[in-house]
VOFI-160523 format. One line per 10 residues: number of its first residue (from 1); their letters; for each residue x, y, z of C-alpha. Coordinates in nm, 2 decimals. Layout:
REM VOFI-160523
NUM	A	X:Y:Z | ... .
***
This chain:
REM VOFI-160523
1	XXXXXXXXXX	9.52:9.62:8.69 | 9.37:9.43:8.38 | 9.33:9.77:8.20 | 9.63:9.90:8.04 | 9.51:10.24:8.02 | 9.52:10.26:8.40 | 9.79:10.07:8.47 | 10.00:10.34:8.27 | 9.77:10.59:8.48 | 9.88:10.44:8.82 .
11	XXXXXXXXXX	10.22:10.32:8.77 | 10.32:10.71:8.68 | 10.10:10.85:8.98 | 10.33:10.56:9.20 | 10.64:10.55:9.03 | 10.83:10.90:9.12 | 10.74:10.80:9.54 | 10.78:10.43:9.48 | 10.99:10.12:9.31 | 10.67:9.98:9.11 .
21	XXXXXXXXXX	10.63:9.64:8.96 | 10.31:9.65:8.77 | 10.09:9.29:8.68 | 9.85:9.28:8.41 | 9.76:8.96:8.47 | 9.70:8.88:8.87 | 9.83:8.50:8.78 | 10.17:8.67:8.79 | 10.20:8.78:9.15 | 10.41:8.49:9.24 .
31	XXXXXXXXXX	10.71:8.74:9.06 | 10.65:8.99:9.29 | 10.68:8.81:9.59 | 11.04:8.69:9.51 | 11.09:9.04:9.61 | 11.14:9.27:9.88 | 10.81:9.41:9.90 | 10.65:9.68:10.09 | 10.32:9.70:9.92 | 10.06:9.51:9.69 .
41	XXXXXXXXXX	9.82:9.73:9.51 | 9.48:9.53:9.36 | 9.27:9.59:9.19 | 8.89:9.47:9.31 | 8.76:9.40:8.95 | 8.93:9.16:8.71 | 8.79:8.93:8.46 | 9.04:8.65:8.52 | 9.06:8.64:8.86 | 8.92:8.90:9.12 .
51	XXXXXXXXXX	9.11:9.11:9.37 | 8.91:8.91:9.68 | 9.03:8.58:9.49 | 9.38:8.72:9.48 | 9.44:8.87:9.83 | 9.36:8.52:9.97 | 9.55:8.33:9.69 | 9.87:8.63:9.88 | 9.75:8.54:10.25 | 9.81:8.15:10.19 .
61	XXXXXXXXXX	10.15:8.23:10.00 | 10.45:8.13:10.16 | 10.65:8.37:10.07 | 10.45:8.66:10.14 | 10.60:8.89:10.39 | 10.26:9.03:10.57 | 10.31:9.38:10.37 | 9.99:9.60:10.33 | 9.72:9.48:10.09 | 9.61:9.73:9.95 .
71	XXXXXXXXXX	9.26:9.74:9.71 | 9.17:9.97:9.46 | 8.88:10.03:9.25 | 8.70:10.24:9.01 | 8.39:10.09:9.09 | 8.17:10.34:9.33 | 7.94:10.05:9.45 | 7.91:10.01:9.85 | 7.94:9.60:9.81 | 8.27:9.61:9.61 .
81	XXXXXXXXXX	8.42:9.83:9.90 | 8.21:9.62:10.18 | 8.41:9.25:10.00 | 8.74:9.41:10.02 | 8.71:9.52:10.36 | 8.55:9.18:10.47 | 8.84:8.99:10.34 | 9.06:9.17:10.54 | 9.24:9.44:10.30 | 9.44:9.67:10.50 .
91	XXXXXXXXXX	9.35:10.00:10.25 | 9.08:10.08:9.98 | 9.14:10.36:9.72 | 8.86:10.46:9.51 | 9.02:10.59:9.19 | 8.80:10.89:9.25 | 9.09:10.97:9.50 | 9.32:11.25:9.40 | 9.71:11.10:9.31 | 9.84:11.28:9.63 .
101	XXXXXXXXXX	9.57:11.13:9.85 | 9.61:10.78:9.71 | 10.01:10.87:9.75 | 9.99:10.96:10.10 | 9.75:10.67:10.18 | 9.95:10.41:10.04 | 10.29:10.58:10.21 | 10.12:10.59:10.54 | 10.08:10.21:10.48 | 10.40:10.14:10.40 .
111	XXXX	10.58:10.35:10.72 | 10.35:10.16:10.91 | 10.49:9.84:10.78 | 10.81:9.93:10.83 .
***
């Protein structure tokens, strides 16, 4: 998330299921996937690069190991949830999404993975 406010918000929502790794600036991803990961959480809107932008720039990546893609947004409008499911994202949570609903969404995801 760009937004620090939320990516406090999230990160504690995430943290106490989760091992989180939080990236203010989507040009650091490459970190993340030096990792064992079993999710990527994005966020649709950014002003440096966009979450569409960023799930291909993960697709082509060689070391990404085909765990859920998972898009998030605060954003109510039909065509930001419409791009994200175009490009193939495996989840969307709308941030109007209570914790335990985007908890169990993302675990679901992850279990599934595995």
């Amino acid at each position: 998330d760009d937004d620090e406010a939320n990516l406090r918000l999230y990160t504690n929502y995430f943290r106490s299921h989760f091992n989180v790794k939080c990236f203010q600036n989507p040009y650091h991803y490459q970190e993340a996937l030096h990792e064992d990961v079993s999710a990527i959480l994005i966020d649709v809107v950014m002003p440096v690069m966009d979450g569409i932008m960023l799930h291909e720039e993960l697709l082509g990546h060689k070391n990404y190991n085909g765990c859920p893609l998972i898009f998030m947004s605060a954003s109510g409008s039909e065509d930001v949830l419409k791009s994200a499911l175009r490009s193939g994202c495996q989840e969307f949570l709308s941030r109007s999404m209570t914790k335990d609903e985007m908890v169990l969404r993302v675990k679901n995801k992850i279990d599934f993975f595995k």
